[in-house]
C-alpha positions in Angstrom: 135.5 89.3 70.5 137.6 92.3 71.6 140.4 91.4 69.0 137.4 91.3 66.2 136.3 94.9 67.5 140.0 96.0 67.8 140.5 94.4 63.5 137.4 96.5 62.9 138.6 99.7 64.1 142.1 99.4 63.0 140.5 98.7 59.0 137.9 101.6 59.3 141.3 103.7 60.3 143.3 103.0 57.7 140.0 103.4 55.3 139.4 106.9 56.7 143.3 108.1 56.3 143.0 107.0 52.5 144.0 110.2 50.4 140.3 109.8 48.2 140.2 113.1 47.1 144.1 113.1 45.6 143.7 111.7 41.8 147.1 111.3 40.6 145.9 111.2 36.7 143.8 114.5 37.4 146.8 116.0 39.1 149.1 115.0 36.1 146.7 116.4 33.6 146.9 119.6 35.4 150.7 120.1 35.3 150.5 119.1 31.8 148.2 121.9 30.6 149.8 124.2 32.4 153.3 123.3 31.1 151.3 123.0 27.4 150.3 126.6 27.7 153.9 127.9 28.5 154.8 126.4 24.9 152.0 127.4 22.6 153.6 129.9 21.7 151.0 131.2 19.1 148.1 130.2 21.6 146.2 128.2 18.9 146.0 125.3 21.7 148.3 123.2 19.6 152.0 122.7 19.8 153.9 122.6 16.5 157.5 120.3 16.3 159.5 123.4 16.9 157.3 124.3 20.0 157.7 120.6 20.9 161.2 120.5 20.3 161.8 123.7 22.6 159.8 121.8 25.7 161.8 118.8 25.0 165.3 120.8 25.4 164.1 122.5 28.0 162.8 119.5 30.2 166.2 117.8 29.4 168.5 120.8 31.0 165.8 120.4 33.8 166.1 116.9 34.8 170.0 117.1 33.9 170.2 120.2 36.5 168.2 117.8 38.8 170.4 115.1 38.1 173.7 117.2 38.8 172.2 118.7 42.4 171.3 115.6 43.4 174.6 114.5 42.9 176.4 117.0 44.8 174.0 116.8 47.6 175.3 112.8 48.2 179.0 113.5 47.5 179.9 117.1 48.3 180.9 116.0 52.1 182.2 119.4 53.1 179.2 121.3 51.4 181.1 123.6 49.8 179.0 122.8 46.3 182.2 121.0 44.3 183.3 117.2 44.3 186.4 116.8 45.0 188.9 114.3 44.3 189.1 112.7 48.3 185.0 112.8 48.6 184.6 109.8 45.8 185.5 106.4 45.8 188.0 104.8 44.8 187.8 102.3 41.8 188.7 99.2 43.7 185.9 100.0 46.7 183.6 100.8 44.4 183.2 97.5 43.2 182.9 95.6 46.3 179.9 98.2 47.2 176.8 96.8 48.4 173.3 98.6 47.3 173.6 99.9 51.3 176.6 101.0 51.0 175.6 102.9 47.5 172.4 104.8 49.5 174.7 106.3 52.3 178.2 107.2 50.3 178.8 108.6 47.5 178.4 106.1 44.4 181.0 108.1 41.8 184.5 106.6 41.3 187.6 108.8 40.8 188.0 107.7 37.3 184.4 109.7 36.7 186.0 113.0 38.5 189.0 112.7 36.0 186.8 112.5 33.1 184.6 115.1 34.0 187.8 117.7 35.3 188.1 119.7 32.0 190.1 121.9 34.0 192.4 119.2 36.0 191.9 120.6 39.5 191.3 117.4 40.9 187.2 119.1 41.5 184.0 118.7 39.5 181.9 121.6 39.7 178.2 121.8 38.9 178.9 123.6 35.1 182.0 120.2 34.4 179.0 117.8 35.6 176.4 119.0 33.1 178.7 119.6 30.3 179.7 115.6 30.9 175.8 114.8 30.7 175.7 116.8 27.9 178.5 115.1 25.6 178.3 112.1 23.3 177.5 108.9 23.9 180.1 107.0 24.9 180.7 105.2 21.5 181.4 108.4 20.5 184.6 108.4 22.7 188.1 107.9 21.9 188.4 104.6 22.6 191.6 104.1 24.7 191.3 107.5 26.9 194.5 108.2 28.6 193.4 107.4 32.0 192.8 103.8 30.8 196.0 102.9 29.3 197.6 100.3 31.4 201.0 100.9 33.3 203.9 99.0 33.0 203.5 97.3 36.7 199.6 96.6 35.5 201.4 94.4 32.2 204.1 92.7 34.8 200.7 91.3 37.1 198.7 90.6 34.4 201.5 88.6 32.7 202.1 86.7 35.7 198.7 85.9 36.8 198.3 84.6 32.8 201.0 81.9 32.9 200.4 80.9 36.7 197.6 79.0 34.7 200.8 77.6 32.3 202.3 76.0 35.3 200.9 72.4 34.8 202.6 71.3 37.8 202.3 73.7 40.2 206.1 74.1 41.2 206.1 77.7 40.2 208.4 77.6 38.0 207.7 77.7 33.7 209.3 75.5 31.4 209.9 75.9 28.1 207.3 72.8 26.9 205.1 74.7 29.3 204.8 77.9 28.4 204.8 76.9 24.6 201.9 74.2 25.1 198.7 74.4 23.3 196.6 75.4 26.6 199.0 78.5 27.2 199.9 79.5 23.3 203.1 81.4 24.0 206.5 81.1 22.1 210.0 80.3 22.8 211.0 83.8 22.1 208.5 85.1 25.0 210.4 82.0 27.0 214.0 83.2 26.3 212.7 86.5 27.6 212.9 85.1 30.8 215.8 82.1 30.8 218.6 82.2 28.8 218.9 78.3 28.4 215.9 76.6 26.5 216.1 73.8 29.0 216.1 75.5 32.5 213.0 76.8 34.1 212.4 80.4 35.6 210.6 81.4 38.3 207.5 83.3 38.4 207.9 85.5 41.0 211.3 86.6 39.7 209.5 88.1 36.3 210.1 91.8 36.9 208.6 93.2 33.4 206.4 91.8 30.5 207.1 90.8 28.0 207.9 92.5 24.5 204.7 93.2 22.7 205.5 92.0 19.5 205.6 88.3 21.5 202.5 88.7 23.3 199.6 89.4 21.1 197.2 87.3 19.9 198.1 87.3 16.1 201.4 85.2 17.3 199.0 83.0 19.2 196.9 82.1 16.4 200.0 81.6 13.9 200.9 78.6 16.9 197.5 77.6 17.0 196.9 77.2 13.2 200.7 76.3 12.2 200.4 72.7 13.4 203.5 71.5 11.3 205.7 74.9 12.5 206.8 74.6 8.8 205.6 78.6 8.5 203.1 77.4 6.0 199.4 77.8 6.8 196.9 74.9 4.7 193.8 74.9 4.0 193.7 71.6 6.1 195.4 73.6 9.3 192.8 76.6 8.5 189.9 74.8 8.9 191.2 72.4 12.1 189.0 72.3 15.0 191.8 74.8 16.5 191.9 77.4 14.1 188.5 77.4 13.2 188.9 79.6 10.4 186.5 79.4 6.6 187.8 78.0 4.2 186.3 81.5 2.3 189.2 83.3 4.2 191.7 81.1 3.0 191.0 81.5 -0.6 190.8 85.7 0.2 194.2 85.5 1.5 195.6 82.8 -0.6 196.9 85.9 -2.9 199.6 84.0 -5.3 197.1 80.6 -4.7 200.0 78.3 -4.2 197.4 76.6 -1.7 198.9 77.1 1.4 199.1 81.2 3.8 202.9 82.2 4.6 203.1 83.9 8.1 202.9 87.2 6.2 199.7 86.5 4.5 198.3 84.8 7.8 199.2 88.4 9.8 197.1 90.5 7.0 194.2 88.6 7.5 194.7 88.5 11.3 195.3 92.0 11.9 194.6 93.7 8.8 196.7 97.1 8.1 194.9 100.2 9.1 194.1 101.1 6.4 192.4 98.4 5.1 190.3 98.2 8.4 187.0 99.9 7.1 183.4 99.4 8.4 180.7 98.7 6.5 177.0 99.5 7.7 174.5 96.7 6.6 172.0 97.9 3.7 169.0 95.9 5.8 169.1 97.8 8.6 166.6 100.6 9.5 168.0 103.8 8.4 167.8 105.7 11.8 170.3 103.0 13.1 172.3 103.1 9.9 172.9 106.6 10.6 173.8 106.5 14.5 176.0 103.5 13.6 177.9 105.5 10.7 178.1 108.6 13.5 180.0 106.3 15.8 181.9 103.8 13.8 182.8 105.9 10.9 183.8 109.2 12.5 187.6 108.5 11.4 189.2 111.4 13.7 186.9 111.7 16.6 185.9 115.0 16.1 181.9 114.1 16.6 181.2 115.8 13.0 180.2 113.1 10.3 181.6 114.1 7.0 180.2 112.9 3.4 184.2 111.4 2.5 183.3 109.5 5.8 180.0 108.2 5.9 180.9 107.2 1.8 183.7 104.8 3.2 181.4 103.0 5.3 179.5 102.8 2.3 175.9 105.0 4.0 173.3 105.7 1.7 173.7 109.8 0.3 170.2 109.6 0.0 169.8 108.7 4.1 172.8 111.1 5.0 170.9 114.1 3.5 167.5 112.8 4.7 169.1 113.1 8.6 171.3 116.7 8.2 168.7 118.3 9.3 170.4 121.9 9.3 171.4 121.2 5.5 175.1 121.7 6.5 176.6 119.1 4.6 177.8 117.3 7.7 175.9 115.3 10.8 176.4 116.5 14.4 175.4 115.4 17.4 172.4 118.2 17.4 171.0 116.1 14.4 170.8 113.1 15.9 168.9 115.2 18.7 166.7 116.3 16.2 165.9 112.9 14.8 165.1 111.3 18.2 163.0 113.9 19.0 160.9 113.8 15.8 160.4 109.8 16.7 158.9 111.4 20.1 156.9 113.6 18.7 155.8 111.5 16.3 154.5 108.6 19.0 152.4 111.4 20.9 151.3 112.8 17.6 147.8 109.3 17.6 146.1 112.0 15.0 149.2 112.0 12.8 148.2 115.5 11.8 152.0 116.8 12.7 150.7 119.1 15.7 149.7 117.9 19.4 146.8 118.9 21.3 146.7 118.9 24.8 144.9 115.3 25.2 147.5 114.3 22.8 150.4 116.3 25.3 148.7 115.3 28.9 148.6 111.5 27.7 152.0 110.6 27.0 153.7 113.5 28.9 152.4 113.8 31.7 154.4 112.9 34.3 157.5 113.8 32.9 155.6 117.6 33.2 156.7 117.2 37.0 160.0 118.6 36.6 158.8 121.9 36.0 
């Protein structure tokens, strides 16, 4: 009986401490008409796309701001507002981190603070981490960045920890039939690399470097793979093995002087096709807003984040859509029309009337609590 009373007064409590009179959609509402005032500009309780647009801009330095504080809060250790190099974690940490460990330290890599130091002082500073969140996506990127390209002790492991899975018999030492077999796909020139005499073994742990590059790529691979005879004369039966795996639509592409077989040079162009010939094409059945962020990333030849008519043309876009999306009429698509395009698609989904303005039920439904940044 007592525990029944004590159940009773324990529920009637809890009941009593319930925050009734707090209505998180009336509350939300609020913000949002308030915020929807700030940006009617013309006060005819409506907000035009350009109205729209400047809330959107606005809310986005916001939560960026947000984002970048936030930041500096959890990593800047000696609260001196910067990030510096020996407050992050390293690389090889970081990815042994539990989701405990992420709450307590600091979840940013070094590799982050090098990308973000525009001015190489080993620090990030709040301006550097909102002009990174401010940049293109990373597609946009060039897409070996320095800090990525591997050292020459990276190659040596790399190579050895490749034909450790070469050594069939586990004595630790490669043999020519080994490292040439069809589960390892090297050559004898990669083997003569490393022993002078074809019929002698060599040692794994003695390989101080890596090998040439020219004798490790994959284009040399698939010329042993497909090249069953060694003859240096690709058929159309070889092509189409179970090994190669290749059309026999390539073959007949390639086949250039159709004497019904590939020579090693012929194979190489189709393999690894000269720069110049490597152009991407955007697919015709594809909506056009993703035609137009794919010809931004893929097609933007010299990285400079500016997509040029001569450009977009070689990946064969639309005129027609490229004109429809520069949306300052400057002959060339930036990052800033993309902006405007997504946000149009924004605008457009709050916009239920579809009378190209937004009222605030219109506003306070969709946006409301993304109002809570201001």
């Amino acid at each position: 009986m007592n525990r029944l009373y004590i159940n009773i007064l324990l529920f009637t409590t809890l009941v009593s401490a319930t925050p009734n009179s707090f209505d998180l959609e009336k509350e939300q509402k609020k913000l949002s008409e308030k915020v929807f005032k700030n940006y009617d500009i013309n006060h005819d309780k409506r907000l035009s796309f350009q109205e729209f647009k400047q809330f959107s801009k606005e809310m986005k330095e916001k939560e960026q701001l947000k984002r970048a504080e936030n930041l500096i809060k959890k990593c800047d250790k000696d609260g001196n507002g910067i990030i510096e190099l020996t407050e992050t974690t390293i690389e090889k940490d970081f990815r042994n981190f539990s989701r405990k460990n992420l709450k307590k330290d600091c979840p940013l890599p070094q590799m982050f603070i090098k990308r973000m130091d525009r001015d190489k002082d080993e620090k990030i500073t709040r301006k550097e981490i909102l002009a990174s969140m401010s940049q293109p996506i990373g597609m946009m990127q060039p897409p070996f960045p320095r800090d990525r390209v591997k050292k020459p002790t990276d190659r040596v492991k790399e190579f050895k920890k490749r034909i450790q899975e070469c050594d069939k018999n586990k004595d630790k030492e490669i043999s020519l039939v080994e490292l040439t077999s069809a589960g390892c796909f090297m050559t004898s020139d990669t083997f003569l690399e490393y022993s002078s005499d074809p019929k002698k073994s060599f040692k794994i742990a003695d390989i101080k470097k890596a090998p040439k590059e020219d004798s490790f790529n994959e284009v040399d691979q698939m010329i042993n793979i497909c090249d069953k005879d060694k003859n240096k004369k690709i058929t159309l039966v070889e092509f189409t093995s179970n090994k190669c795996r290749m059309s026999s639509d390539e073959f007949l592409k390639s086949d250039k002087n159709r004497d019904e077989s590939l020579s090693i040079e012929e194979f190489k162009a189709l393999i690894n096709p000269p720069r110049e010939q490597q152009k991407f094409t955007i697919e015709k059945n594809m909506p056009e807003e993703v035609q137009i962020n794919i010809a931004y990333g893929m097609c933007d030849s010299n990285r400079d984040h500016v997509l040029t008519k001569e450009e977009a043309k070689t990946c064969q876009l639309s005129l027609n859509i490229f004109n429809k999306f520069d949306s300052d009429k400057s002959g060339t698509i930036e990052q800033n029309d993309l902006e405007n395009m997504r946000l149009l698609r924004e605008f457009e989904l709050v916009d239920n009337n579809e009378n190209k303005e937004l009222d605030i039920e219109e506003f306070a439904e969709r946006m409301g609590s993304r109002c809570r940044v201001f």
